[in-house]
C-alpha positions in Angstrom: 65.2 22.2 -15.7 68.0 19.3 -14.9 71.0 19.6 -12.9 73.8 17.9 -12.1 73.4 18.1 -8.4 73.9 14.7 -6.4 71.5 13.8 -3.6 73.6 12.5 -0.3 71.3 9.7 -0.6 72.6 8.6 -3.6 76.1 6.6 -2.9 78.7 5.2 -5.9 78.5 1.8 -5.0 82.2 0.0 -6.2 81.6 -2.5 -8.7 81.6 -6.2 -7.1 83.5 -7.2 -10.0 86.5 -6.1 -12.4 86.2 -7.6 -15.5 89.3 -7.5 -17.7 90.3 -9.0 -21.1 92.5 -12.3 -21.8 95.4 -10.1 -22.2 95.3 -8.3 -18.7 93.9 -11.3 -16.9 96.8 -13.0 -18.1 98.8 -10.7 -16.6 97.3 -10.2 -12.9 96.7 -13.8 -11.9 100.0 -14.9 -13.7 103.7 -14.1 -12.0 106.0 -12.9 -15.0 107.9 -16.1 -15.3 105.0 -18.5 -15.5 102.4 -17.1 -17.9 100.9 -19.5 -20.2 100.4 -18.1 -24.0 96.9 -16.0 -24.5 96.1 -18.7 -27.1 96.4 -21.7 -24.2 94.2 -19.5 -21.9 91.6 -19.1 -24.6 91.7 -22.4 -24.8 90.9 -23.1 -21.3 87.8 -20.5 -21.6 86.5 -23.1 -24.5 87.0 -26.0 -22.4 84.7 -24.3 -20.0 87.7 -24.5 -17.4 88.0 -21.0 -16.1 84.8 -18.4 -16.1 84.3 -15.6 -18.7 81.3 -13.4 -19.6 80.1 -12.4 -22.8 79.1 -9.0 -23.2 78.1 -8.0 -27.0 81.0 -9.7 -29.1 83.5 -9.1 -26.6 84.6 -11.7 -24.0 85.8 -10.5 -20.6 87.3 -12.0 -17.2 87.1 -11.7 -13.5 90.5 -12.6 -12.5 89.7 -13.7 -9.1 87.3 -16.0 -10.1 89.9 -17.1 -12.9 92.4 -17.8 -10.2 90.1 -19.9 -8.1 89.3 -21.8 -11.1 92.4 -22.7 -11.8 93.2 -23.8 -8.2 90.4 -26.2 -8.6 91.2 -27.6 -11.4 95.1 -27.7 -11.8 95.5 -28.6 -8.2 99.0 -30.0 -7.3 99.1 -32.5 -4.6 101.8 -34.3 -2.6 102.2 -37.3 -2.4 
């Protein structure tokens, strides 16, 4: 017999990541006025320049770890 009872061993752990496509990566780690084109930012992914992972055919993003790409490598400095 199975049942759909939960054991309060057994915890949801949150995901440690959110993975989200181009489009709505875009959008979070972008401010409305400054949001490059989808097809620039897909660029960047084949330049290897921000991380993505590849899931089946589809391609998806962590946008943290977007954003902290892209402060490493498009780092303005004073001078």
């Amino acid at each position: 017999m199975v049942t759909n009872e939960s054991h309060s061993h057994e915890k949801s752990i949150p995901p440690s990541r959110v993975l989200v496509g181009a489009e709505e990566c875009i959008r979070i780690v972008f401010p409305t006025q400054s949001r490059p084109h989808k097809r620039t930012f897909l660029e960047w992914k084949a330049r290897r320049l921000i991380p993505f992972y590849k899931i089946g055919r589809r391609i998806f993003f962590d946008p943290e770890e977007v954003r902290t790409a892209l402060d490493r490598h498009f780092r303005i400095t004073d001078k």
